[in-house]
C-alpha positions as CSV (number, residue, x, y, z in Angstrom):
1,X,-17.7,91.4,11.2
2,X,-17.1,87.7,10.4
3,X,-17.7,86.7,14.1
4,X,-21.2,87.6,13.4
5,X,-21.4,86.4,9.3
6,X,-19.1,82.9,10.3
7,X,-21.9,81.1,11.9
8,X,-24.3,80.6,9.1
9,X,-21.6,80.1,6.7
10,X,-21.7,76.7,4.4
11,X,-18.5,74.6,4.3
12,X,-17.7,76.1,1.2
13,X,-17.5,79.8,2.0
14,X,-15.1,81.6,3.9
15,X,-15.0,84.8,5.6
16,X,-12.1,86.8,6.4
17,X,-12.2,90.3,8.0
18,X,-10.3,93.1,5.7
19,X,-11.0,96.4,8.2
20,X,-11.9,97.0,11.6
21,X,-15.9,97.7,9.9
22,X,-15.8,95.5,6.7
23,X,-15.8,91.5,5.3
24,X,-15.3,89.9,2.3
25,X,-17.3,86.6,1.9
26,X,-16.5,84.1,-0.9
27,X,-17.7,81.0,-1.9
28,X,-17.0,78.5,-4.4
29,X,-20.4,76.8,-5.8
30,X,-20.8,73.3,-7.1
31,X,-24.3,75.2,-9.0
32,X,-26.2,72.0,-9.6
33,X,-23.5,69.7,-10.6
34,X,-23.5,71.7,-13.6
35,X,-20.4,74.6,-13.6
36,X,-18.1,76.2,-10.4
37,X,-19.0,79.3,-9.8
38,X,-17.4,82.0,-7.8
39,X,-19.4,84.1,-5.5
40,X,-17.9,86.8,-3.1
41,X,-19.9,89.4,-1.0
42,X,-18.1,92.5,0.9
43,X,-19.9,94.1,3.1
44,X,-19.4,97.1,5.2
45,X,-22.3,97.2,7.5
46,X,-20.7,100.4,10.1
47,X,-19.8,102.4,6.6
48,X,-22.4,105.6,5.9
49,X,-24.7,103.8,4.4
50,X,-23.8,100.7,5.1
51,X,-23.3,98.8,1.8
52,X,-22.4,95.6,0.1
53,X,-20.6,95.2,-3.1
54,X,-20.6,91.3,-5.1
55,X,-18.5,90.0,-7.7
56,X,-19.5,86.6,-9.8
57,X,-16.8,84.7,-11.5
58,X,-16.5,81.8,-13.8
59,X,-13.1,80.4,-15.2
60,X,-15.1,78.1,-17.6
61,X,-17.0,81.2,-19.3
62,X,-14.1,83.5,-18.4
63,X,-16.4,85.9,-16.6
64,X,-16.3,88.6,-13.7
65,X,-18.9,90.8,-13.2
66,X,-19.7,93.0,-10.2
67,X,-22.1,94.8,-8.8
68,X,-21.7,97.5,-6.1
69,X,-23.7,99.6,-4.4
70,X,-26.2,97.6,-2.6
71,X,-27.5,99.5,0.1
72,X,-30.3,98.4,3.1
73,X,-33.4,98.0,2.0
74,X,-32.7,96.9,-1.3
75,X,-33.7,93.4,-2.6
76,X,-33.2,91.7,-6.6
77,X,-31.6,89.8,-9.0
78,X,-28.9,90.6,-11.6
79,X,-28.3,88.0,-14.4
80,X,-24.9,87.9,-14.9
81,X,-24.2,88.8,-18.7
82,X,-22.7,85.9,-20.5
83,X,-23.2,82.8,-18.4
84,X,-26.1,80.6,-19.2
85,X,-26.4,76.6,-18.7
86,X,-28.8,73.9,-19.9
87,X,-30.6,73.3,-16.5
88,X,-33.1,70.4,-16.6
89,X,-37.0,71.3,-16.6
90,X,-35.9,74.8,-17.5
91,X,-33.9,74.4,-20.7
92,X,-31.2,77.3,-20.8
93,X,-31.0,79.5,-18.5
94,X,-29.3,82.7,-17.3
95,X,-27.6,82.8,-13.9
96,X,-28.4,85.3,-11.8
97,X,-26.7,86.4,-8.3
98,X,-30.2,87.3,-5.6
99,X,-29.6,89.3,-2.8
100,X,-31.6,90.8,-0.1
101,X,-30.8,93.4,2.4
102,X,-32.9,94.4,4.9
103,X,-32.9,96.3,8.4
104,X,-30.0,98.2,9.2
105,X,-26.2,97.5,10.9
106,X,-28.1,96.7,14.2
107,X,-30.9,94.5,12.8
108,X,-30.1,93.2,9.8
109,X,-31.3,90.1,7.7
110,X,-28.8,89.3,4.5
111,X,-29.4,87.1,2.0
112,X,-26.8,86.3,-1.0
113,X,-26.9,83.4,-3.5
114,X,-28.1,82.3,-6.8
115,X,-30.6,81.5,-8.8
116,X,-31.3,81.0,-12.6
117,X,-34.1,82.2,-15.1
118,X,-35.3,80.7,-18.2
119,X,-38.6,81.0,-20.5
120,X,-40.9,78.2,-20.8
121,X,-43.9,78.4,-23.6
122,X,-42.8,82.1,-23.9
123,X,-42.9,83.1,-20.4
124,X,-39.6,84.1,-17.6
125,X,-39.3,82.0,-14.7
126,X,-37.0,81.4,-12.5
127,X,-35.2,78.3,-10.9
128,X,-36.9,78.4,-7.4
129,X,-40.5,77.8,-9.0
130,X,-39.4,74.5,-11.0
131,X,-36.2,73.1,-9.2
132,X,-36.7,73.1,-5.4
133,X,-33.1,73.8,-4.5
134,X,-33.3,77.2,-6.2
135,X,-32.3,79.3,-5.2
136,X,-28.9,78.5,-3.7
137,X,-28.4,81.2,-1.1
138,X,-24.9,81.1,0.1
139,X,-25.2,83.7,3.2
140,X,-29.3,83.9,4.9
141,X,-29.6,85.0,8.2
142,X,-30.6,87.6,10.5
143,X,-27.2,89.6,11.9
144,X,-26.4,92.3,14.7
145,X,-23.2,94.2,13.4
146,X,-24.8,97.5,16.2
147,X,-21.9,96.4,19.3
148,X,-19.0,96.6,16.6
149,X,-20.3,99.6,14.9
150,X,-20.9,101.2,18.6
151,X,-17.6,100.6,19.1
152,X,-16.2,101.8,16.1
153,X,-17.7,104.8,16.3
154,X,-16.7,105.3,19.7
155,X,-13.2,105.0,19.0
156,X,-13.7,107.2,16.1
157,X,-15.2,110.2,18.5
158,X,-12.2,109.8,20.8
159,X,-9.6,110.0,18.2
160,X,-11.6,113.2,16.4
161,X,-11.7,115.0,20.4
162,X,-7.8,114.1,20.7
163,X,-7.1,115.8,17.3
164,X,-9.3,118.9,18.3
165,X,-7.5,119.3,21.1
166,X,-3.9,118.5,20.5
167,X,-1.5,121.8,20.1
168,X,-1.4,122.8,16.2
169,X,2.5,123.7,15.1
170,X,2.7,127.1,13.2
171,X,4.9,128.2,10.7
172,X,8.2,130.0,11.8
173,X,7.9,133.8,12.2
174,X,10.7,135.9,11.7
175,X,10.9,138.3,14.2
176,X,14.3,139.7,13.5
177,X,13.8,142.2,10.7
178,X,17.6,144.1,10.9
179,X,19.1,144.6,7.6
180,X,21.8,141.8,8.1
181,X,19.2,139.3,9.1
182,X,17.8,139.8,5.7
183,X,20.7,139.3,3.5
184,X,19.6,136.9,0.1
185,X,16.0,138.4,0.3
186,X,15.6,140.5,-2.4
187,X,13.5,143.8,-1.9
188,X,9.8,143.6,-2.6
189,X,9.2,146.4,-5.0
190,X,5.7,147.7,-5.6
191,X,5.2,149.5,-9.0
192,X,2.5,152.4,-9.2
193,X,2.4,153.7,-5.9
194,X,3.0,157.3,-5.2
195,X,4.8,158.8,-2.5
């Protein structure tokens, strides 16, 4: 999975591949010279459905929040509970973590980052319409996981047919049912039964 997510990576993110189907992305932010925030992304684009899960952390705020689920075809924001700065132009303001997910495993265009929201004369607005480098996505890109998940499946179909067909053991049968080969068994003895 990280042979595809690697290339559009920033220098400050790292993938590393933790199954044969799944990838954990994280990323240590610099968000606006302001706080370090932790970001990480695991995705599992050949699981049924395909899903992504994120955590956000913060050593300054103490804070680690996840949010799991995220399917294709899903897009938001979640404001993470508990971390808010003073961001110039928009005052203070609630981080969020944005995320898009569109396509499916074989076309798919994934977008992670942040952004933050604030209110200005009474109104909610966010950090991408008053502070150009808003948001900050951290993973955007169009991706092809479909020849990995081909193959997984593939290898999945083989191993299911080898199981089918493989000899299934059975349970010993005792086929030797003279007194002495009985001994230590006590008698089974059915009460009610008339002769």
């Amino acid at each position: 999975i990280c042979s595809e997510l690697d290339r559009p990576l920033p220098s400050h993110c790292h993938c590393s591949d933790t199954s044969r189907i799944g990838a954990s992305v994280k990323c240590g932010v610099d968000f606006l010279h302001l706080d370090n925030i932790g970001v990480q992304a695991d995705f599992e684009p050949c699981a049924m459905p395909a899903h992504m899960s994120l955590a956000v952390t913060d050593s300054k705020f103490h804070i680690h929040h996840t949010i799991g689920g995220l399917t294709f075809g899903k897009e938001g924001s979640y404001p993470i509970p508990g971390l808010s700065l003073h961001i110039p132009k928009l005052g203070n303001a609630g981080v969020q973590v944005a995320f898009e997910l569109e396509g499916s495993a074989r076309e798919a265009e994934i977008k992670v980052g942040l952004d933050a929201c604030g209110s200005i004369d009474g109104h909610k607005i966010c950090g991408s319409k008053v502070i150009h480098e808003l948001p900050l996505w951290l993973i955007s890109g169009k991706f092809s996981f479909g020849h990995i998940c081909s193959a997984y499946e593939a290898d999945m179909l083989a191993m299911a047919e080898a199981a089918a067909s493989a000899p299934m053991p059975f349970a010993p049968v005792i086929t030797d049912m003279s007194p002495s080969s009985l001994d230590g068994f006590a008698p089974l003895v059915v009460e009610g039964l008339e002769e």
